[in-house]
C-alpha positions as CSV (number, residue, x, y, z in Angstrom):
1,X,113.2,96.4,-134.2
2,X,109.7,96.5,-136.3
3,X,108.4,94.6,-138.7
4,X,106.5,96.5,-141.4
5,X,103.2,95.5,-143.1
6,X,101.5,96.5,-146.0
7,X,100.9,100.0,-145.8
8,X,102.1,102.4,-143.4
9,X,101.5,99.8,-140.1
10,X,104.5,98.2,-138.9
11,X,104.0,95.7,-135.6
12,X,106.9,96.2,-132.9
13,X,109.2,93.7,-132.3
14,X,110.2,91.6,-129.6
15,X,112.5,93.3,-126.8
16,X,115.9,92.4,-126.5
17,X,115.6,90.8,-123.1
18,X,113.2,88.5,-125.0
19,X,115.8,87.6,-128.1
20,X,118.5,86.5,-125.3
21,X,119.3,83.7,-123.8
22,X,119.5,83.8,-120.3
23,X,123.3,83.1,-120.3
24,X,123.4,85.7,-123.2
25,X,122.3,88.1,-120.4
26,X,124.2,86.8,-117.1
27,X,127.2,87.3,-119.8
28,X,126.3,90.9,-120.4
29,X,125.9,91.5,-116.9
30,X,129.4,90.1,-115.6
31,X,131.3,91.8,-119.1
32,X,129.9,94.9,-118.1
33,X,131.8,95.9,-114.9
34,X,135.3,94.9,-117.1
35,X,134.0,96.9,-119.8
36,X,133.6,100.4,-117.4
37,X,136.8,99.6,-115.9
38,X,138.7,99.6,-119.4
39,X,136.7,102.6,-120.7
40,X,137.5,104.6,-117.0
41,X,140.9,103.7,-117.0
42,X,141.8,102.5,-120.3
43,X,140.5,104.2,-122.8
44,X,139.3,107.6,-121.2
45,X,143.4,108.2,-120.3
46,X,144.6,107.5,-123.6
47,X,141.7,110.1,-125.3
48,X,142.7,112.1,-122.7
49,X,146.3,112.5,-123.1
50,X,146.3,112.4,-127.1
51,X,143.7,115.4,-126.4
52,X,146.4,117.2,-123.8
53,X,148.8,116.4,-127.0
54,X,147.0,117.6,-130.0
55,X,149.0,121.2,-130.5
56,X,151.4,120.9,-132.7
57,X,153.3,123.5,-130.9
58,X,154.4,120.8,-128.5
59,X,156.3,118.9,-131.1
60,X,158.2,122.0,-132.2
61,X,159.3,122.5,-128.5
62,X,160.3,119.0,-128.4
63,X,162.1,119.3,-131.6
64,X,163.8,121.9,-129.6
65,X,164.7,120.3,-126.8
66,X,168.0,119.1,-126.9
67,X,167.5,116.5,-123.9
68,X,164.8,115.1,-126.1
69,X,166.9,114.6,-128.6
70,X,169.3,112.7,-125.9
71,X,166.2,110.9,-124.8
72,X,165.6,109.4,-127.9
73,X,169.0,108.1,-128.7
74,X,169.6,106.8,-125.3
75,X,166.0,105.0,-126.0
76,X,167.2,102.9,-129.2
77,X,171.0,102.3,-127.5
78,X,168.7,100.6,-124.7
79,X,166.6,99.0,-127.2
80,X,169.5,97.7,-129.6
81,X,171.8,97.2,-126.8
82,X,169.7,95.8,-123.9
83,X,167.2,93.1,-126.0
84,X,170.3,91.5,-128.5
85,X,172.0,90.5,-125.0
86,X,169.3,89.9,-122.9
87,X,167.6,87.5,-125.5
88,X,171.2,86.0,-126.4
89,X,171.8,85.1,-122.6
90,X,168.0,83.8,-122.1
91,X,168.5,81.5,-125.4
92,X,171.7,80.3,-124.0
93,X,170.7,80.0,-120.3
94,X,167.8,78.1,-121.6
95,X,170.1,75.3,-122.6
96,X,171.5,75.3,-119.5
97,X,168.6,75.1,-116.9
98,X,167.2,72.5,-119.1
99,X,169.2,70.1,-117.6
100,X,167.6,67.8,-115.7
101,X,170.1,67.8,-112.5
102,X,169.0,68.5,-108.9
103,X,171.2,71.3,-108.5
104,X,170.6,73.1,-111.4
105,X,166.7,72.9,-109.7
106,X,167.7,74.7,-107.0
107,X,170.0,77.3,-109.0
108,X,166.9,78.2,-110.9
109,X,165.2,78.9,-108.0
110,X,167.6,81.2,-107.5
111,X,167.7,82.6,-110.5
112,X,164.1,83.4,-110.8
113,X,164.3,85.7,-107.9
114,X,164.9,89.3,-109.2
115,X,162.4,88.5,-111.8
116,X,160.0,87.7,-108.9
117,X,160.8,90.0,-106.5
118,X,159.2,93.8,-107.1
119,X,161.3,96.6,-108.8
120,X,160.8,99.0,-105.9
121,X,163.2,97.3,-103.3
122,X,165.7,95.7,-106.2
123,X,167.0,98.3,-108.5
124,X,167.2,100.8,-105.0
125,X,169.3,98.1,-103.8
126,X,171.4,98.2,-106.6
127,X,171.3,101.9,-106.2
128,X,172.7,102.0,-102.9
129,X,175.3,99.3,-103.7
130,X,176.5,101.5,-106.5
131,X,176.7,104.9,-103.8
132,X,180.0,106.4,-104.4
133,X,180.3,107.1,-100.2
134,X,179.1,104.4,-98.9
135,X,178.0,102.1,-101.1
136,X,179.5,98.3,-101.0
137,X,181.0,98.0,-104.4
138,X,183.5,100.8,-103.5
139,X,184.0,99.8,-100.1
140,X,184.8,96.4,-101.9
141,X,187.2,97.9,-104.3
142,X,188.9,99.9,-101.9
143,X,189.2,96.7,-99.6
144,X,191.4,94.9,-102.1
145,X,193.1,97.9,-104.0
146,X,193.4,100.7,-101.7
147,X,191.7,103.1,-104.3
148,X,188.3,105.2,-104.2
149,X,185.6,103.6,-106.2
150,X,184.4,105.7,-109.1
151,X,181.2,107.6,-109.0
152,X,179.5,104.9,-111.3
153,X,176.0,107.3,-111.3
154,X,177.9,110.6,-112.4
155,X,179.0,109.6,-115.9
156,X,176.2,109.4,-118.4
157,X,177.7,106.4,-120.4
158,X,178.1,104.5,-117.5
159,X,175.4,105.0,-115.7
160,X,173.0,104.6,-119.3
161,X,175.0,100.9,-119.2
162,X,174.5,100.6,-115.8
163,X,170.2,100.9,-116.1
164,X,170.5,98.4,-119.1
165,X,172.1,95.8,-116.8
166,X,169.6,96.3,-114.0
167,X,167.4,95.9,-117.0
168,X,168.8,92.5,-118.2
169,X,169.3,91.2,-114.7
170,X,165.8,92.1,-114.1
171,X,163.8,90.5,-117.0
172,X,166.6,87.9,-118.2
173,X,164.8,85.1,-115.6
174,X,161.5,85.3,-117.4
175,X,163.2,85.0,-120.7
176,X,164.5,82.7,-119.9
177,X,161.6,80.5,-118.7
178,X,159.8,81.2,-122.3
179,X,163.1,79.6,-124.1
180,X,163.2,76.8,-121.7
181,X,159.7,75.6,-122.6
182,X,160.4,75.7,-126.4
183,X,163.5,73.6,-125.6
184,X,161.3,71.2,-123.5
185,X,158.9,70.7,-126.6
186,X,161.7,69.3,-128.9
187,X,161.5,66.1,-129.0
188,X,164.1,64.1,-127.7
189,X,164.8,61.6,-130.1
190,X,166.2,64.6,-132.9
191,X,169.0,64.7,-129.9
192,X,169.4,61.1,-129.3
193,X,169.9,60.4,-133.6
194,X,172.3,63.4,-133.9
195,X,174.6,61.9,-130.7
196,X,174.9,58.7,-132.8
197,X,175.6,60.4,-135.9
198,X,178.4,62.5,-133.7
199,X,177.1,66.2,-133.9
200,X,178.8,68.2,-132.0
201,X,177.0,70.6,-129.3
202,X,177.4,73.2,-132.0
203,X,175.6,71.4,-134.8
204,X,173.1,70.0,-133.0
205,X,172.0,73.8,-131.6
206,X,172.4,74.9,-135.3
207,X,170.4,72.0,-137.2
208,X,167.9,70.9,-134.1
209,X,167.2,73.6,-131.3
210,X,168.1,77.1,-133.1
211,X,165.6,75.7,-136.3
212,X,162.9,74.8,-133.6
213,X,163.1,77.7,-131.3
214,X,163.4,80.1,-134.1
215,X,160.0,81.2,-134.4
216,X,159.5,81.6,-130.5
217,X,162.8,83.7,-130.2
218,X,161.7,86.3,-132.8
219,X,158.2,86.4,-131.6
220,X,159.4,86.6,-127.7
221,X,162.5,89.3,-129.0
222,X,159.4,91.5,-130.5
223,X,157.4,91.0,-127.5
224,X,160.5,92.5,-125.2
225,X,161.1,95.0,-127.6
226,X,157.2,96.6,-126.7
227,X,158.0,95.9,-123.2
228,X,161.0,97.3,-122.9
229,X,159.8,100.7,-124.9
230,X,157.6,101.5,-121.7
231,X,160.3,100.1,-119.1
232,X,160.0,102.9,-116.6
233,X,161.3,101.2,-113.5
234,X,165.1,100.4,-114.5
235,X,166.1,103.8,-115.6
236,X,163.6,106.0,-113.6
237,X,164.8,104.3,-109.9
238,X,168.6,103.9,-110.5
239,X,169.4,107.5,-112.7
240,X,166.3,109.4,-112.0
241,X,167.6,110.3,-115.6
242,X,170.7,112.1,-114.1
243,X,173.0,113.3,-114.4
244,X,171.6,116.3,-115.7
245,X,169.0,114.6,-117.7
246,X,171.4,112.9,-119.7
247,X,170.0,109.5,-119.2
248,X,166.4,109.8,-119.9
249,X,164.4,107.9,-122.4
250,X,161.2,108.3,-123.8
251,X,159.3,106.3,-121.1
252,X,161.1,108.9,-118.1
253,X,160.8,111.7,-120.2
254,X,157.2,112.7,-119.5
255,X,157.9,112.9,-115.5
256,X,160.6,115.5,-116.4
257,X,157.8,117.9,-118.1
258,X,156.0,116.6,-115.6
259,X,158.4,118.4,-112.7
260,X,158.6,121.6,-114.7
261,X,154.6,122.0,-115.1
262,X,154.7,121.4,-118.7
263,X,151.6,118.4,-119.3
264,X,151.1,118.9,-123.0
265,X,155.0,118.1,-123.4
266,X,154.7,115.4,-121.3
267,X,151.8,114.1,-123.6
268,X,153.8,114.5,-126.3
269,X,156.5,113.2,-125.9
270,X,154.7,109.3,-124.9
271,X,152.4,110.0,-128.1
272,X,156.6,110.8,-129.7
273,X,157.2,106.8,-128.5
274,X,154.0,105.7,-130.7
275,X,156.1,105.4,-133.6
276,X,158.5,102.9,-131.9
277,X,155.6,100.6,-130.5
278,X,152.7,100.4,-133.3
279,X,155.2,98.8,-135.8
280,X,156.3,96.7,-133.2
281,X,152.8,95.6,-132.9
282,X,152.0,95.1,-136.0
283,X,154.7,92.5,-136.7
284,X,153.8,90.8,-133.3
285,X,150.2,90.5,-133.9
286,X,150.8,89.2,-137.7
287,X,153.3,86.5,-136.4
288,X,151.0,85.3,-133.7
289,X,148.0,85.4,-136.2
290,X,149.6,82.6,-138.9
């Protein structure tokens, strides 16, 4: 910065070490670690793969590809499908663990478990449970009916509705947990008025909670629509997106193109999900903003 006289003089202004505060600096120095980290592994990726994905050649071959086609389907069944129920159960479950009863404590600790516990070890299990050979849900079913289990993983439909069940078992506890804290914040005293005037269960859900919670279900229903659009984990480690890459959807689809050598496809086809999330984003961030 300079400051200019009269003329063709200017004097040279203060450096910028000088215009800062010292705790404008320390706060410099500690942001700026953070701020290579999300430029190295942020920022650099995402350039990166739009760059791998900028041939429009790639979306033609999509277009083409009849397992993307499948891919995208199978992505709004798990969207429509898997968020209505898992939101539904969480909002309902809510009511429940809001109890306060001893039992119900130790239930939801319980509960909270395949939330808490990594995806790695979880959906496997669930994987090998499900085993056709040796798995224990057909060694369970034969037990009491004398009859071979079905190959659950072999049909597409069932195992597409089997990955969005992993899915609600798996984020339905933390759900949950968000509803259960808007419950908490009603106050108590809408319940206690409604009892005397004798509301039934029904009516007091539809003229006290649902009218309170309403707001924090749409919000947290958005929020687990975004997440859910890069859930890689349910389908990925139960299907592998078999059989014959019938249960893919757009967050496995890249690791397919990925196996047959084809990165720009892969690119493309996360940079194909784009339309799915930024909407989704724009509606979150407008409600959180009012």
């Amino acid at each position: 910065m300079a400051i200019t006289l009269s003329g063709d003089q200017a004097i040279p202004g203060p450096p910028l070490s000088s215009r800062l505060t010292p705790a404008q600096v320390w706060g410099i120095i500690l942001l700026a670690p953070y701020l290579l980290v999300f430029l190295a592994f942020v920022v650099y990726p995402v350039c990166y793969g739009l760059w791998l994905a900028r041939d429009p050649s790639n979306y033609v071959a999509l277009y083409n590809d009849p397992i993307f086609a499948r891919a995208a389907i199978n992505t709004l069944i798990f969207l429509i499908i898997g968020i209505n129920i898992k939101m539904l159960i969480a909002l309902f479950l809510s009511g429940f663990f809001a109890q306060q009863r001893t039992w119900i404590r130790w239930l939801s600790v319980i509960f909270i478990l395949p939330w808490a516990v990594p995806s790695i070890p979880t959906i496997l299990s669930v994987r090998f449970m499900l085993n056709p050979e040796w798995g224990v849900v057909n060694h369970l079913i034969f037990s009491f009916t004398g009859d071979d289990g079905p190959n659950w993983l072999n049909d597409p439909t069932v195992a597409l509705a089997m990955a969005i069940g992993v899915h609600i078992w798996k984020s339905l506890p933390f759900w949950t947990l968000i509803l259960i804290t808007g419950r908490l914040a009603i106050p108590h005293d809408l319940f206690e008025a409604a009892e005397v005037d004798g509301a039934s269960w029904w009516q007091k859900f539809r003229y006290i909670t649902w009218p309170s919670m309403q707001t924090l279900y749409v919000t947290c229903t958005l929020l687990s629509m975004i997440w859910t659009l890069g859930d890689f984990n349910s389908v990925y480690l139960l299907t592998g997106g078999g059989p014959a890459d019938l249960t893919h959807v757009l967050a496995t689809l890249g690791i397919r193109y990925l196996r047959l050598d084809q990165l720009s496809l892969a690119m493309a086809s996360i940079v194909c999900a784009m339309p799915f999330v930024l909407p989704l984003v724009y509606f979150m961030m407008k409600r959180l903003s009012r």
